[in-house]
C-alpha positions, 0 to 999 in steps of 0.5 A: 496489524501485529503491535509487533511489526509496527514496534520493528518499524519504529525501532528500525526508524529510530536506528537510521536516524541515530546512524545518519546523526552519529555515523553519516560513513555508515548509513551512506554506505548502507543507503536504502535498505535501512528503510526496506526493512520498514517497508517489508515490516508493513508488507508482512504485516498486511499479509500475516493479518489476512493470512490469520483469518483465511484459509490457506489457499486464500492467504497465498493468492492474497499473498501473490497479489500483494506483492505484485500489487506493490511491486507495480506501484513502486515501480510506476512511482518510481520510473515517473520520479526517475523520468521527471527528475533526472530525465532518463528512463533505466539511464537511459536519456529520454528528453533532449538538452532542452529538458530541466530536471525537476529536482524534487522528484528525486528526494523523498518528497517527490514520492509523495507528490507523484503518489498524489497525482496517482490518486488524482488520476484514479478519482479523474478516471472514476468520476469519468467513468461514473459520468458514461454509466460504467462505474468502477467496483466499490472498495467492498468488504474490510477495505470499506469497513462494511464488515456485515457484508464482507464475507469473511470468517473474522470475528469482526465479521462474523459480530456484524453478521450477527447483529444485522441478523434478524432474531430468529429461533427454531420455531420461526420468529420471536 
């Protein structure tokens, strides 16, 4: 990722914290899109890293993807900490008077305990799937660090295809 964006994301961090201790007025107001600015920094540079070493056709569809991919992971993150932690769904109340809300997934900790459950969940799935015969695909390519077989044009690659290459020259072996 481009030392820059992470630079934007650490300033931007460093902004919020300095408002929410020297102008609480302001950063209330302002609320949740100080740490948007984070979140799309991470975002762009996913997508600009991908985008610099696959054509451009590759590059929208990757981009599309992405941001439907984290589109849907926010979202389900965030609809399980509204119905766990204030009981409603869109507002709308789901449970009875006899439902206690569970607090904490409404605070910033509570995205990160349902995140857990989701990979929890993920790897329940995938050993399940593995015990019946049908395993899920394999992280393949960059995201297991396998840049010998991944494909790809980056020099990364591109370096380990040529070290797992045998020796050849024109004429046949050396």
């Amino acid at each position: 990722m481009p030392a820059y964006i992470v630079i934007v994301a650490s300033l931007v961090t460093v902004v919020q914290f300095l408002m929410q201790a020297y102008l609480p007025s302001l950063s209330a107001a302002l609320g949740v899109y100080i740490p948007l600015i984070v979140v799309n920094c991470i975002i762009l540079g996913r997508a600009e890293s991908y985008a610099s070493k696959n054509p451009p056709v590759e590059s929208i569809f990757d981009g599309m993807g992405m941001g439907l991919g984290f589109t849907m992971g926010l979202t389900i993150i965030g609809l399980i900490r509204e119905i766990l932690g204030a009981g409603t769904f869109f507002n709308i109340k789901i449970f009875g008077d006899w439902f206690t809300p569970i607090t904490i997934f409404i605070m910033a900790p509570g995205a990160f305990l349902v995140l857990g459950f989701l990979v929890a969940g993920m790897n329940i799935i995938r050993k399940k799937m593995e015990a019946k015969g049908t395993p899920l695909a394999e992280p393949a390519g960059c995201l297991s660090g396998d840049c010998a077989h991944c494909g790809a044009s980056c020099p990364s690659a591109k370096a380990a295809q040529a070290a797992v290459a045998p020796n050849t020259t024109e004429g046949g072996d050396k």
